[in-house]
C-alpha positions in Angstrom: 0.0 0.0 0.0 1.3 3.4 -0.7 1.4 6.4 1.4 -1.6 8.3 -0.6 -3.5 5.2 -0.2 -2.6 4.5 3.9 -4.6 7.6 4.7 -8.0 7.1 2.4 -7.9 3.7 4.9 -7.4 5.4 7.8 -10.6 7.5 7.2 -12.3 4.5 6.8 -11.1 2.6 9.8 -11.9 5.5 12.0 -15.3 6.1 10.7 -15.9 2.2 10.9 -14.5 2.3 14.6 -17.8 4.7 15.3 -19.8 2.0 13.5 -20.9 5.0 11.0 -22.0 4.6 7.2 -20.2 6.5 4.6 -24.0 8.3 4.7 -24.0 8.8 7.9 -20.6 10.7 8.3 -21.0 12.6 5.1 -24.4 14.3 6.8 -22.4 15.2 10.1 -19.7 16.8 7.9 -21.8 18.9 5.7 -20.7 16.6 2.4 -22.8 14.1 -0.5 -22.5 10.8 0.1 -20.9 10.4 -3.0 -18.4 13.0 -2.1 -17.4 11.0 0.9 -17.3 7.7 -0.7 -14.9 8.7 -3.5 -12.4 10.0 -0.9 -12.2 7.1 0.9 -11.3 4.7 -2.1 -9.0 7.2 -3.1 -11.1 8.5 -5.6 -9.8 12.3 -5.2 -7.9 14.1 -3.1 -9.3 15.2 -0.1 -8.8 18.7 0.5 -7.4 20.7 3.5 -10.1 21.8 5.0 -12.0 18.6 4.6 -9.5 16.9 6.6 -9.1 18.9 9.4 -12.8 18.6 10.2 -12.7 14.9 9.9 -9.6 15.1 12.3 -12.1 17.3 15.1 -15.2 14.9 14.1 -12.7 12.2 15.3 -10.8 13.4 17.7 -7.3 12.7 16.3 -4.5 14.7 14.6 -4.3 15.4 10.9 -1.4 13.9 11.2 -2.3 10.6 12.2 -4.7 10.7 9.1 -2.2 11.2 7.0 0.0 8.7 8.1 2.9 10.8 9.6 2.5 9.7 12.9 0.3 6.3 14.1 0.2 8.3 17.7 -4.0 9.5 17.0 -4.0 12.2 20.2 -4.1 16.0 18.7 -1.6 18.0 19.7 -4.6 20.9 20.4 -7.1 21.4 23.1 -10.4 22.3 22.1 -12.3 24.6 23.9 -15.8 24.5 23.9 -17.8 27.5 25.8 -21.3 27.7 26.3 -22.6 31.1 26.1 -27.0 31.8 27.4 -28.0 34.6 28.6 -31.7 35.4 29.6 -33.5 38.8 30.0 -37.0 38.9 31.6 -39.6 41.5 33.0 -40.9 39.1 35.4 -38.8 37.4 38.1 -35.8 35.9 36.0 -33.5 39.6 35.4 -30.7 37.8 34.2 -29.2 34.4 33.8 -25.9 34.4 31.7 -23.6 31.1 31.4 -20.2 31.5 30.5 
């Protein structure tokens, strides 16, 4: 297997590791079915941007999917903040969650 070819398989093996269709994932990343399907049989490239959000859907490094390191942890941290705030006239003045 070539290199091109190790990380089209390691799309697939991580998607497969979720028990997820190729439908399935293309929904939660915004593509066609089709779209998906071609990248992982090495179809077409998969562009930049594409990869970094299958990386964050996953939870691993780019570079794990493409095969430059097998080590999967990212080297970020992602921060997730929840932001609500409430207004009222009645007895709830204001709630805010940051």
């Amino acid at each position: 297997m070539n290199k091109k070819q190790r990380y089209y398989n390691r799309i697939k093996d991580l998607r497969e590791d979720k028990d997820l269709t190729q439908a399935e994932i293309a929904k939660r990343l915004g593509l066609y079915t089709t779209q998906y399907q071609r990248y992982e049989r090495a179809e077409t490239t998969i562009p930049a941007d594409i990869i970094v959000d299958i990386a964050k859907f996953h939870g691993v490094s780019t570079d794990y999917i493409l095969g430059l390191t097998n080590d999967p942890t990212p080297s970020y941290k992602v921060s997730v903040k929840n932001q609500l705030s409430i207004s009222g006239k009645n007895k709830i003045h204001n709630i805010e969650m940051k």
